[in-house]
C-alpha positions as CSV (number, residue, x, y, z in Angstrom):
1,X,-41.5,6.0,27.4
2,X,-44.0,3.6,28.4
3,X,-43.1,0.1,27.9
4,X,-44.8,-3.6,28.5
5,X,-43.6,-6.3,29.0
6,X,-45.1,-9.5,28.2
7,X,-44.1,-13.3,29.5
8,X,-46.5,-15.1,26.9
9,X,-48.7,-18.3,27.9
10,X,-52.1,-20.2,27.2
11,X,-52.4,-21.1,30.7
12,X,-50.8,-18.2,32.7
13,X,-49.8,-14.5,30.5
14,X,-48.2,-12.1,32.8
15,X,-47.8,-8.8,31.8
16,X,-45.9,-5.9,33.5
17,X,-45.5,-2.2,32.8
18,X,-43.2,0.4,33.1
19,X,-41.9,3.6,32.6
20,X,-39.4,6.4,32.5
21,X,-39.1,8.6,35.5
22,X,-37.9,11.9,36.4
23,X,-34.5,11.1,36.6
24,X,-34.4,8.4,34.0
25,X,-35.4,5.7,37.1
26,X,-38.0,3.3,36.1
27,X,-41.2,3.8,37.7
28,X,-44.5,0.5,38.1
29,X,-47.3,1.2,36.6
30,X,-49.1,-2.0,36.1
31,X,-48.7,-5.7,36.5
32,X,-51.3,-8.4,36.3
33,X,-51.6,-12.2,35.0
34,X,-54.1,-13.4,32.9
35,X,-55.5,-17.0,33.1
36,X,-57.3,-19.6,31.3
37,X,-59.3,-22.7,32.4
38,X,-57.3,-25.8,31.2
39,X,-60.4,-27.2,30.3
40,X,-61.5,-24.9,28.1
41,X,-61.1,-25.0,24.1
42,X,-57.9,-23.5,22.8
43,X,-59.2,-21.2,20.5
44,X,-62.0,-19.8,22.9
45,X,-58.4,-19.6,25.3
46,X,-56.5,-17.9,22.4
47,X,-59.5,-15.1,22.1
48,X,-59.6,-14.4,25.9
49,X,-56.1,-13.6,25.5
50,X,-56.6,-11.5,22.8
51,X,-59.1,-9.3,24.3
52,X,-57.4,-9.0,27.0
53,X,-54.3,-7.9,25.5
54,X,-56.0,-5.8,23.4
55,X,-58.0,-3.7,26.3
56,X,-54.7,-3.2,28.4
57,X,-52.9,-1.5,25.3
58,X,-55.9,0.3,24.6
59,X,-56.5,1.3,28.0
60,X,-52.5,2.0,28.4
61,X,-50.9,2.8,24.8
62,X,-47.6,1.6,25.5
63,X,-44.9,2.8,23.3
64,X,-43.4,-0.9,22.9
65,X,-44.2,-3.8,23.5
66,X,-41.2,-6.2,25.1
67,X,-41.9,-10.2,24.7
68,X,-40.0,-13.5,26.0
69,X,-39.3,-14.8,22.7
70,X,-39.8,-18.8,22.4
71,X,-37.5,-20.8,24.2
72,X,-37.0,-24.3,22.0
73,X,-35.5,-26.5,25.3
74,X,-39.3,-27.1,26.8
75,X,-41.1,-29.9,25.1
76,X,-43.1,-29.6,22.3
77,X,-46.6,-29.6,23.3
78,X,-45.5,-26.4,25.9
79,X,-43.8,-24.2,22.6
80,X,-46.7,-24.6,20.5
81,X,-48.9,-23.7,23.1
82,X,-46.6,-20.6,24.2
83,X,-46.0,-20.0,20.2
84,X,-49.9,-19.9,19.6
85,X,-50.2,-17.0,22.5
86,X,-47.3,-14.9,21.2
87,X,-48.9,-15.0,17.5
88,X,-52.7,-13.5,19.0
89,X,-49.6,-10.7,21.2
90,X,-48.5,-10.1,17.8
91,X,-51.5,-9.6,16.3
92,X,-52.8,-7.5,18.7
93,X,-49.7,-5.6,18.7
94,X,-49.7,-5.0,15.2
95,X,-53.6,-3.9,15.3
96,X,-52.5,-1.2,18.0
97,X,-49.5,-0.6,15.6
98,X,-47.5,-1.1,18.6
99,X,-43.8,-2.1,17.6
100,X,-43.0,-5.0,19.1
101,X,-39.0,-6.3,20.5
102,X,-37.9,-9.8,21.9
103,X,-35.4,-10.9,24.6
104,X,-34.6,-14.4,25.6
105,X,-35.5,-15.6,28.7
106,X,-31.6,-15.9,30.0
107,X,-31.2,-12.1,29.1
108,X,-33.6,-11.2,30.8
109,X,-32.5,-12.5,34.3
110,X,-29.4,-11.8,33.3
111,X,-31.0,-8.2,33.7
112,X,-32.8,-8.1,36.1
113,X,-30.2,-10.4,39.0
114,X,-26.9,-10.7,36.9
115,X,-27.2,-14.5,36.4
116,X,-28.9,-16.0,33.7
117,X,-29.8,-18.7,35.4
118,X,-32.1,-16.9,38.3
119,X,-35.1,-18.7,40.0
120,X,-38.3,-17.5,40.1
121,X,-37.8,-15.6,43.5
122,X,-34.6,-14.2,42.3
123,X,-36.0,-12.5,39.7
124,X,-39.1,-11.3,42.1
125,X,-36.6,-10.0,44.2
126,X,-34.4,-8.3,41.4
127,X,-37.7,-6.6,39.9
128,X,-38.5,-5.5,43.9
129,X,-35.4,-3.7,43.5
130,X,-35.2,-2.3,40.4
131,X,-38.3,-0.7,40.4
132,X,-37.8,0.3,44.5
133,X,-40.8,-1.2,45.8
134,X,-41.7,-2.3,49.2
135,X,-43.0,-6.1,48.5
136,X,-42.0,-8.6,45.4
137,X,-44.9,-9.0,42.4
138,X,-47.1,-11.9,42.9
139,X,-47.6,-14.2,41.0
140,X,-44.4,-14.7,39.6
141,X,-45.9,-14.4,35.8
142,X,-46.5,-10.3,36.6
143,X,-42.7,-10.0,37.8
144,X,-41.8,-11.8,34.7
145,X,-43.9,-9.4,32.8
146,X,-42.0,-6.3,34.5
147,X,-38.4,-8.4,34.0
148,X,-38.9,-7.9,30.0
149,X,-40.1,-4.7,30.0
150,X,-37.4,-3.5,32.8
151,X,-35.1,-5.5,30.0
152,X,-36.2,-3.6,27.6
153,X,-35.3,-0.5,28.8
154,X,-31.8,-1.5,30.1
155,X,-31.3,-2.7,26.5
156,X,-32.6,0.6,25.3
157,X,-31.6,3.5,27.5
158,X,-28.6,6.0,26.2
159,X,-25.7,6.4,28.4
């Protein structure tokens, strides 16, 4: 199964993927960030995304797609921002006919470091490890990426 994960932003969208190995391990595939000048109009931001999103599930054809779902505790101006790149995900998602699942943001550290609270470099470190690779994911919006999809899978897999 070949899963992405997405940590959704205007600014910074990381995105990680993943999949099954030979003995049910998780192997990388991908991880990248996508970014957007501050400066430039929301909707012309909102399309970038969407193209972009759109050529990696083209180029990859995930089976799922895992998301940070929106977190309410950051201020307003930040979730509407966050909300307005999940709904062009979700569209692009849908378009692919991609099924789509959520995790909060506390599961998934609590996945990926067994704390729910993690820092950024925790959760770096704890994606290093999962997925048995030599150096962390930079920037920290990719490892995020792989954190949801590696969530997905732990939330997923059979025993």
């Amino acid at each position: 199964m070949l899963i992405l994960g997405i940590d959704p932003g205007t600014a910074k969208l990381g995105y990680g993927l993943i999949k099954n190995g030979q003995k049910n391990d998780l192997v990388f595939v991908d991880a990248g960030c996508l970014e957007t000048v501050l400066e430039t109009p929301m909707p012309e931001r909102l399309l970038y995304l969407q193209g972009e999103i759109g050529k990696i599930l083209t180029k990859h054809k995930p089976d799922v797609l895992a998301i940070e779902s929106l977190f309410f505790g950051i201020n307003a101006k930040t979730a509407i921002a966050v909300g307005q790149a999940r709904g062009v995900i979700l569209a692009e998602s849908a378009r692919h006919k991609v099924p789509v699942f959520e995790y909060q943001g506390l599961t998934v550290k609590f996945a990926v470091t067994g704390f729910g609270r993690s820092k950024k470099k925790e959760i770096q470190e704890g994606v290093r490890k999962i997925l048995k690779m030599k150096q962390i994911i930079k920037p920290d919006d990719a490892a995020d990426g792989l954190a949801i999809a590696i969530t997905h899978h732990l939330k997923t897999k059979k025993p």
